[in-house]
VOGU-3710 file (C-alpha; in Angstrom, 3 decimals, decimal comma):
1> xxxxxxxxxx> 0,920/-1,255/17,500  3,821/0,789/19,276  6,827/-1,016/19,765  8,711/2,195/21,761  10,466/0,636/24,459  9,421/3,461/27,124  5,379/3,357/25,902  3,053/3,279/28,783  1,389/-0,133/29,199  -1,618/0,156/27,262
11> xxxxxxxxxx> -5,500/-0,083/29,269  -8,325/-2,786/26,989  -9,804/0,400/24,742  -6,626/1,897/23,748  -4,811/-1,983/22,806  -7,840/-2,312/20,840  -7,698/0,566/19,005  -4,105/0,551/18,178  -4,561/-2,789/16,666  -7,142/-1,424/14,693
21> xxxxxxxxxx> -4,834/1,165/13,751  -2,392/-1,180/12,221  -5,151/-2,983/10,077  -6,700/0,598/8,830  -3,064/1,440/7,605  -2,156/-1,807/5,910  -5,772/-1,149/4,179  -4,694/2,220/3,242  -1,268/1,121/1,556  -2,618/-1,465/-0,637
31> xxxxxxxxxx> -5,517/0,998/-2,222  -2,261/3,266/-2,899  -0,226/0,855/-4,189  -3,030/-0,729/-6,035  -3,418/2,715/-7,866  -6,596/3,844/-6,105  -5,592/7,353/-4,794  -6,534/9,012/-1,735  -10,359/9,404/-3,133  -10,691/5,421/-2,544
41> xxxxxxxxxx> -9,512/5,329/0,931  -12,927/6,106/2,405  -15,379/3,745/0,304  -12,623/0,749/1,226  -13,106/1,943/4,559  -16,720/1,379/4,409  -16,264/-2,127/2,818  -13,841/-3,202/5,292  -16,332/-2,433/8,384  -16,719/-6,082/9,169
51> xxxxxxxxxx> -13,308/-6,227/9,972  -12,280/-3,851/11,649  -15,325/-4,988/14,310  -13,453/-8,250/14,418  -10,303/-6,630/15,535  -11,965/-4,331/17,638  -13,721/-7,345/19,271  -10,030/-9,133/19,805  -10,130/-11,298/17,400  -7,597/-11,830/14,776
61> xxxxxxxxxx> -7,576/-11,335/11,007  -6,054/-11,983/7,879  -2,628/-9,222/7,917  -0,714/-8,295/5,277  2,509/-9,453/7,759  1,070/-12,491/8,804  -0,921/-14,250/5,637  0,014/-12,078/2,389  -1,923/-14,312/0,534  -5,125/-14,462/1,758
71> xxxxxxxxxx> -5,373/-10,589/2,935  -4,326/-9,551/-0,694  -7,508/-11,454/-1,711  -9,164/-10,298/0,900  -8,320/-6,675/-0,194  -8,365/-7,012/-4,044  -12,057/-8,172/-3,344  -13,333/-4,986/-1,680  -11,281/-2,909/-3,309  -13,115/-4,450/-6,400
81> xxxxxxxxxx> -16,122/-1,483/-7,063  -14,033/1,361/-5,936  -10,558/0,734/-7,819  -9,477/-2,678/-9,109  -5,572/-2,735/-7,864  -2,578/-2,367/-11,076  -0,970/-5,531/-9,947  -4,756/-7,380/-11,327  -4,196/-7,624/-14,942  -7,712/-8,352/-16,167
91> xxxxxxxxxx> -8,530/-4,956/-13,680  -9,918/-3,151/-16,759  -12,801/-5,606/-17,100  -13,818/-5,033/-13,505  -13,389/-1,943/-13,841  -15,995/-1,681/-16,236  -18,145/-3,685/-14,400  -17,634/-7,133/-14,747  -18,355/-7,579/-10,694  -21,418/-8,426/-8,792
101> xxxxxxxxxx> -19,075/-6,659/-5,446  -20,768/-3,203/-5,985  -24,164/-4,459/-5,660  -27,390/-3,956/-7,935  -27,291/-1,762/-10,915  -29,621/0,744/-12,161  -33,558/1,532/-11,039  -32,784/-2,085/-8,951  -30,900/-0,268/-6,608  -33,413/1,886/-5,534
111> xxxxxxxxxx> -35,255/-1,086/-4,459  -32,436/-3,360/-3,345  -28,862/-3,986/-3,170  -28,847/-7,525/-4,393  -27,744/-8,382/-7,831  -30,008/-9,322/-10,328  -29,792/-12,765/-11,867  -29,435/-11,482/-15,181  -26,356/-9,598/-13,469  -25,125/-12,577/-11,700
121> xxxxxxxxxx> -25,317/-14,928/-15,423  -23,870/-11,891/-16,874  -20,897/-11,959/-14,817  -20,753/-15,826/-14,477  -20,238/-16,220/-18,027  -17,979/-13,380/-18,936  -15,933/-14,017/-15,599  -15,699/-17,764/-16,683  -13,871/-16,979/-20,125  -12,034/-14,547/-18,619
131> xxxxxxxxxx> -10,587/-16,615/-16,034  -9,823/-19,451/-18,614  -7,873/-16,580/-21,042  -6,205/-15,502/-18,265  -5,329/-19,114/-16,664  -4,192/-19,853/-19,939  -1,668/-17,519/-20,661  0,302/-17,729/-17,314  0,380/-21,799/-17,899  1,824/-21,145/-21,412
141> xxxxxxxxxx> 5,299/-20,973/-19,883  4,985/-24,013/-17,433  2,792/-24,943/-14,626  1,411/-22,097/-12,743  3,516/-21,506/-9,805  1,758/-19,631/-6,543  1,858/-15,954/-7,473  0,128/-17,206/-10,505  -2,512/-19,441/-8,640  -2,962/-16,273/-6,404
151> xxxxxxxxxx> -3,737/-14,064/-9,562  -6,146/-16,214/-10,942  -7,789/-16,676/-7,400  -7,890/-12,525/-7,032  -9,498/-12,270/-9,765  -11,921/-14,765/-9,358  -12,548/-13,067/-5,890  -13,235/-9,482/-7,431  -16,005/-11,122/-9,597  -18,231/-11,342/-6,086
161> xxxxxxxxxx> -20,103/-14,071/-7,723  -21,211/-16,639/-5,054  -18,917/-19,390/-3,634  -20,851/-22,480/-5,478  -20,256/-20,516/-8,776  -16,292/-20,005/-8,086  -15,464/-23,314/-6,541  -15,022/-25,191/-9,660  -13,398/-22,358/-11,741  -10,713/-22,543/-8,878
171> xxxxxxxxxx> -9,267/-26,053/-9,437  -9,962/-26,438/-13,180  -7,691/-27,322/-15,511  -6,668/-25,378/-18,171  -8,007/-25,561/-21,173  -5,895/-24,865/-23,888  -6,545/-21,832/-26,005  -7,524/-23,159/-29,071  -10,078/-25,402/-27,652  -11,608/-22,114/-25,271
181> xxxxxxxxxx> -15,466/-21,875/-26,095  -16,573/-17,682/-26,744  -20,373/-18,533/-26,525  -23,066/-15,747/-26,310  -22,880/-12,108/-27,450  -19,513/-10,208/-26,120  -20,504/-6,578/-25,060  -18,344/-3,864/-26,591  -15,018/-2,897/-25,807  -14,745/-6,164/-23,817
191> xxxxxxxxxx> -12,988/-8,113/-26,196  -9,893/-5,337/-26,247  -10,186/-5,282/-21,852  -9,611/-9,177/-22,172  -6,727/-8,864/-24,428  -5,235/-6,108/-22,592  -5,351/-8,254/-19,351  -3,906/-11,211/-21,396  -1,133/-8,755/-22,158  -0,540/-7,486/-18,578
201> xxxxxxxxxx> -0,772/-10,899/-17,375  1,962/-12,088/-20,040  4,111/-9,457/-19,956  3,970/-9,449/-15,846  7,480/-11,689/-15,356  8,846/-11,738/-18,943  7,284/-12,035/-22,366  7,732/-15,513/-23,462  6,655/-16,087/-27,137  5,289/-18,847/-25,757
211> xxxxxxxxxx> 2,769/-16,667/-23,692  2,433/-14,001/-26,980  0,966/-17,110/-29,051  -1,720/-17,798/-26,823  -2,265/-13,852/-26,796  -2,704/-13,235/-30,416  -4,803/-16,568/-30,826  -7,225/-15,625/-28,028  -7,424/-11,919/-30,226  -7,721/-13,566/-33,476
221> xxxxxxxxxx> -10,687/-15,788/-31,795  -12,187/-12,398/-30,401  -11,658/-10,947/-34,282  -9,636/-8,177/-33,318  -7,450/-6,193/-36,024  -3,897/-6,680/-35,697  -3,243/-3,266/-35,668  -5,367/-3,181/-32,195  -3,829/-6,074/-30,833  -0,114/-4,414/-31,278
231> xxxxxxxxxx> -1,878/-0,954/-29,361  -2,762/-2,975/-26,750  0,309/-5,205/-26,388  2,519/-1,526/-26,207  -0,132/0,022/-24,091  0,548/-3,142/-21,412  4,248/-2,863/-21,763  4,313/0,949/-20,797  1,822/0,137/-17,805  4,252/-1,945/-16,655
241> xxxxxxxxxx> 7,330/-0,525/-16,990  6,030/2,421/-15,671  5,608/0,703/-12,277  9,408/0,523/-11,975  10,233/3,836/-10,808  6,890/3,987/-8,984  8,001/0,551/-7,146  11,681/1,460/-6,456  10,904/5,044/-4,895  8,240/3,427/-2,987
251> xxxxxxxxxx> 10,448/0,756/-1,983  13,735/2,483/-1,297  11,825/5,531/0,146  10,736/2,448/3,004  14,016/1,316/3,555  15,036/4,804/4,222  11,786/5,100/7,042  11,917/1,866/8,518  15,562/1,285/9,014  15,745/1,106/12,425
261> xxxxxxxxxx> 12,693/-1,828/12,192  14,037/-3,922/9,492  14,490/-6,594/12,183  11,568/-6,210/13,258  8,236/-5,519/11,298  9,811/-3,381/8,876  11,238/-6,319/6,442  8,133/-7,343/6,071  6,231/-4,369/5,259  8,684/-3,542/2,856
271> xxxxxxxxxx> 8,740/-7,178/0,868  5,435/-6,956/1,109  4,927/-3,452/-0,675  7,198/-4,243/-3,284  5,101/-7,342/-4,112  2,080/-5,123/-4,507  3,817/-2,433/-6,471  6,355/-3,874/-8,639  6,062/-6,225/-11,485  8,333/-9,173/-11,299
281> xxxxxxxxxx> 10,577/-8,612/-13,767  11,578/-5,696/-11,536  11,270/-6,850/-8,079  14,578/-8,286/-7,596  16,263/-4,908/-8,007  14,239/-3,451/-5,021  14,474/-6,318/-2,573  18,031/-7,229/-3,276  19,256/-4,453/-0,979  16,773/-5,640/1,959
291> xxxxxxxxxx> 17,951/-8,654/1,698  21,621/-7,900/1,488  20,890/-5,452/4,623  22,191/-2,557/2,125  21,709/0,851/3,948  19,460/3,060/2,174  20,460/6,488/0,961  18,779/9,639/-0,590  20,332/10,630/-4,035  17,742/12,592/-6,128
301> xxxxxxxxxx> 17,388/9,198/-8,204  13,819/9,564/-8,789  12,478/13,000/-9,376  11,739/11,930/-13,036  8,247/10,555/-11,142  5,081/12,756/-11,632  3,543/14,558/-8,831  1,162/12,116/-8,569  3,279/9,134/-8,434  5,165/11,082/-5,794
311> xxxxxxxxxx> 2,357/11,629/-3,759  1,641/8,209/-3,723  4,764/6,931/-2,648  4,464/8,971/0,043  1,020/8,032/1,018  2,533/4,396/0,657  5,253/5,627/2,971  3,397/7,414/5,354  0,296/4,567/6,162  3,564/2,219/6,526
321> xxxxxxxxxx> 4,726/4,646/9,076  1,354/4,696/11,020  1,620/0,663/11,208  3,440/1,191/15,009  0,552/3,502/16,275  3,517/5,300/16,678  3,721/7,570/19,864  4,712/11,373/19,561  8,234/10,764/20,294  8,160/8,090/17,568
331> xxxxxxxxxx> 6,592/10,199/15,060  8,123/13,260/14,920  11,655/10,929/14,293  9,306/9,328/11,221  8,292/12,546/10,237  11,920/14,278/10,003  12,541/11,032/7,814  9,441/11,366/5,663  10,265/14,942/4,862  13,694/14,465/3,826
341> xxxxxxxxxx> 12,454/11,687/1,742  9,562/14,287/0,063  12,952/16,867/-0,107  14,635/14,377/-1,997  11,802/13,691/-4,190  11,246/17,174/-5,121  7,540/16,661/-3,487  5,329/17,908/-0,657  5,319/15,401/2,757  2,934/17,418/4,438
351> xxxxxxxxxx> 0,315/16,990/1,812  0,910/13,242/1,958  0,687/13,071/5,379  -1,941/15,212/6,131  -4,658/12,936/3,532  -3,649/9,642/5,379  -3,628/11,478/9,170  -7,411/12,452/8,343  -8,215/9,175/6,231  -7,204/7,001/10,121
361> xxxxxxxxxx> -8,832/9,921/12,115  -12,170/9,681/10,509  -11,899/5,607/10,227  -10,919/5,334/13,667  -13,053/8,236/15,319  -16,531/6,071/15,057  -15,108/2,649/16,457  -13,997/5,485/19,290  -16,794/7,060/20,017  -18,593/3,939/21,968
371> xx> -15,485/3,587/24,177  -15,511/6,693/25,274
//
């Protein structure tokens, strides 16, 4: 909502809306953080229609400035059929369809949207070893501590199996690896997307060769080659290390936007996007400056990025911009800021700006209509 000290006071229909506004961008910068792209900002849309009636209505919801933890559940969840988020390390095995959140599957879903049971055992039992792999290499290093609970509970979530199904996968212990049961046929490639996520999910802080046994042992259980094993354990370093430069443009590129609302919302929505885009083992090196109130500066330090990595950061940038519901006045100041940003990128604004304008205008043009 606007925070310009001359706006108008705002009538019922237009308050409404411009919290609605705020929501619909926070939605859009997680599916471009998460990796998603422009093309997934629509079907999210669609799965988040529920709640945006609930803001609409006046009621509140589950931010990403007010309760991180439960709205990046919340979000990893729908965002589950359309584009698992980068920052979910067992994403490739939802990916490939280890969910029940996209509904029923073949000639089923000509007849209904409602999973099958053999779906819903399907994804029960996979889901369950996959939870206890993953569960077991973030303990390998100590006691989970609550970015670690949170992974295991977003992936859980993205599962969409019913609640009586999760709730005891939620609190149990871990089991360790060598005593982890792989009943039942495994479907192919699965065995490599588990390993890979093992990786990811290892590899996410530090690699601790405490965390690489329980790896190779849960590969050597799955009777993959070692040569396979090594792929995948390279292929999950370079995904994450190529978040860095991703994570710090993103992150730096915010400071430069928002500095004049770092004491306000700003801080915030910049801790916050780090969090989604950066592993830890990097994260310190973009929020150290926010918290040091460093001012930010443009220096060309991160044209090495593709132009697709550019033109997400400056989706990221821009749907953190359109937080405010900024006014004119307001946005053409953002705007200036945005393009030197692009300039100094070596990238297009406009382009940016223009996919995340029309993403909000179509969102927001049917909870409109009514009012009007």
């Amino acid at each position: 909502m606007t925070t310009d000290a001359y706006a108008p006071v705002l009538d019922e229909k237009t308050a409404a809306l411009s919290r609605l506004v705020s929501v619909v961008a926070e939605d859009g910068l997680f599916a471009l953080a998460g990796g998603g792209g422009v093309a997934s900002l629509e079907a999210l849309a669609k799965r988040r229609g529920e709640a945006y009636a609930t803001v609409l209505a006046g009621h509140p919801i589950h931010a990403m400035t007010n309760s991180f933890d439960v709205w990046l559940l919340t979000l990893t969840r729908a965002m589950a059929p359309v584009a698992p988020p980068a920052n979910l390390p067992m994403a490739a095995l939802v990916r490939d369809g280890l969910t029940l959140e996209s509904g029923a599957r073949g000639l089923r879903s000509l007849f209904s949207s409602k999973p099958s049971d053999k779906d819903v055992q399907r994804v029960k039992r996979l889901g369950t070893l996959a939870v206890r792999a993953l569960r077991a290499v973030l303990v390998a290093d100590g006691p989970l501590d609550p970015e670690e609970v949170r992974t295991v509970a977003a992936f859980l979530g993205s599962l969409g199996l019913p609640e009586g199904e999760t709730n005891p996968l939620y609190t149990e212990a871990p089991i360790p690896i060598a005593q982890l049961d792989l009943y039942g046929e495994l479907e192919k490639d699965f065995g490599e997307s588990l390993v890979l996520g093992a990786w990811l999910a290892a590899a996410w802080d530090e690699l601790d060769p405490r965390e690489e046994t329980v790896v190779r042992t849960l590969a050597g259980k799955l009777s993959l080659r070692v040569e396979i094993v090594e792929e995948l354990r390279n292929r999950a370093i370079a995904q994450i290390d190529a978040r860095r430069l991703l994570g710090l443009a993103t992150t730096d590129g915010l400071r430069y936007l928002l500095s004049d609302r770092v004491a306000t919302h700003g801080k915030e929505l910049i801790l916050r996007t780090a969090e989604l885009l950066l592993p830890r083992r990097f994260r310190d090196e973009a929020t150290g400056p926010v918290h040091h109130k460093v001012a930010a500066t443009l220096g060309r330090r991160y044209t090495a990025l593709s132009s697709d990595e550019k033109q997400t950061a400056l989706g990221v940038l821009w749907a953190a911009a359109m937080w405010e519901d900024p006014s004119q006045s307001r946005r053409a100041l953002l705007r200036a800021r945005h393009d030197k940003i692009a300039n100094d990128l070596g990238d297009d604004g406009a382009r940016a700006r223009s996919a995340i304008e029309s993403w909000l205008a179509d969102t927001l043009a049917p909870a409109a209509f009514p009012m009007g």
